[in-house]
N, C-alpha and C positions, 0 to 999 in steps of 0.2 A: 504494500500500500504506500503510495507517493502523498505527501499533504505538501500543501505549496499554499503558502500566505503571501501575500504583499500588502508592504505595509503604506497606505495613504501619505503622503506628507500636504501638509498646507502649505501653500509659498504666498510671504505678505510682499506687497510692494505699493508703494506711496507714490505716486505722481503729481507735477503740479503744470501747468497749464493756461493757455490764452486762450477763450471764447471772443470771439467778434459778433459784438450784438447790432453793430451797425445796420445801414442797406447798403450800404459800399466795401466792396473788398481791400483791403491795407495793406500795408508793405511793413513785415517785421524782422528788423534787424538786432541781437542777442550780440554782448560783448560780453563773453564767460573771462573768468578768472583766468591767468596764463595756463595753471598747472591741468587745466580742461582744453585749453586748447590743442590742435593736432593739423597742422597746415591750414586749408579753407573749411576743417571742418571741427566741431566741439565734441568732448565726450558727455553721452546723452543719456549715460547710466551708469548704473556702478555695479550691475550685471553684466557679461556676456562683452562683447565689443564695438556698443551701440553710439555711432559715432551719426551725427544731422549735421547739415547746415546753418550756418549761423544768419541766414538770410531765407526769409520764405514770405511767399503769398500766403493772406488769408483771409480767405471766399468770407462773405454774407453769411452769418448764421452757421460757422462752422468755427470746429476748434482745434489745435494743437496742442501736443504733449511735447514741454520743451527741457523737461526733465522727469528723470527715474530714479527710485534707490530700494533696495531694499532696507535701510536702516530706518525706522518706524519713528523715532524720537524728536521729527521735524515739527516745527507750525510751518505752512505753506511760506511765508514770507521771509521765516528763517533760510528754511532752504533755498530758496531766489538767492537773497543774501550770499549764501554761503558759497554758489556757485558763478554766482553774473553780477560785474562789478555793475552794469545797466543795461538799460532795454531803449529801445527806440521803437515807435508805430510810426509809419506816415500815412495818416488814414484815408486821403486822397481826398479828404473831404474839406471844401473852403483853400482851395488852392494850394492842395497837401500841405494841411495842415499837422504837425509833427508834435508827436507825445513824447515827453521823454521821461524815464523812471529811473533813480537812482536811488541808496538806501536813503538820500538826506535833503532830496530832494524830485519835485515833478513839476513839469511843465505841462501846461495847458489840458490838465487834468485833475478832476477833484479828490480824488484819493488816491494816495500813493501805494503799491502794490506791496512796496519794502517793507510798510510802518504800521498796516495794518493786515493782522490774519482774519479779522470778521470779513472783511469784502472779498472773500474769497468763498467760491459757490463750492460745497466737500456735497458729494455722494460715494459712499461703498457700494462697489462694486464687487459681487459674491459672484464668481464663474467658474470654469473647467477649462482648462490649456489639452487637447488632445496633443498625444503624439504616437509616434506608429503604432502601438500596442497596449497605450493605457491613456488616462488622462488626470491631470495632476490639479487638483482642488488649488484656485489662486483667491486672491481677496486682497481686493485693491482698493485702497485711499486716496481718491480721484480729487487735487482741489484744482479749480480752473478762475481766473483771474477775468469776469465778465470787463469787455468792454463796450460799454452801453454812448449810446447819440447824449443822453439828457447828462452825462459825466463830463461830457469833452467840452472844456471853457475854449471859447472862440473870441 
């Protein structure tokens, strides 16, 4: 008689993230830290070899994951902090009009992403990662940085 168990594991992972709540698509430029940088592009987790672009579109009503970690002990704005010395939007909007975030400072926006973790939207995210022969229970810490029309001073 064979008995063969395997055993589940959970894998947590915390992400933080840009929503564009505009009607206009934007232009988002990410200056991370040196020791995250890797030529034209950033390291974009602290699993696996997840390297993005420091430059990307972002469509109407959609959103970006601009970092990952497994290490759980973050508030959303910590982690920004901790990874990207600032951010830049150029929201296209009002003759690309340009947002700029840094920890100790923002321009032409009412809340700073840095200074506050309540303006950040958290949903957990309970799922299942398949891969060839099983699938591995994930549970993900999703916070995403809304950037709404009625925020952006003009």
């Amino acid at each position: 008689m064979i008995i063969a168990s395997c055993k589940k594991d959970t894998y947590y992972e915390l992400r933080i993230g840009i929503t564009n709540m505009t009607n206009k698509d934007f232009q988002v430029t990410l200056f991370p830290k040196p020791q995250y940088i890797h030529g034209d592009l950033y390291k974009s987790s602290t699993d696996g070899g997840g390297y993005s672009l420091m430059e990307f579109s972002l469509l109407s009503n959609d959103s970006k994951v601009i970092y990952s970690t497994t290490e759980l002990d973050y508030a959303p704005n910590k982690l920004l902090n901790e990874v990207f010395d600032s951010l830049i939007i150029n929201t296209n909007i009002d003759s690309a009009l340009i947002i700029r975030f840094k920890p100790y400072l923002v321009d032409n926006y009412k809340t700073n992403m840095y200074n506050n973790s309540t303006s950040w939207t958290y949903k957990m995210i309970d799922t299942h990662e398949k891969t060839n022969f099983t699938s591995n229970h994930v549970v993900i810490y999703d916070y995403k940085f809304d950037i709404k029309n009625d925020s952006i001073i003009k």
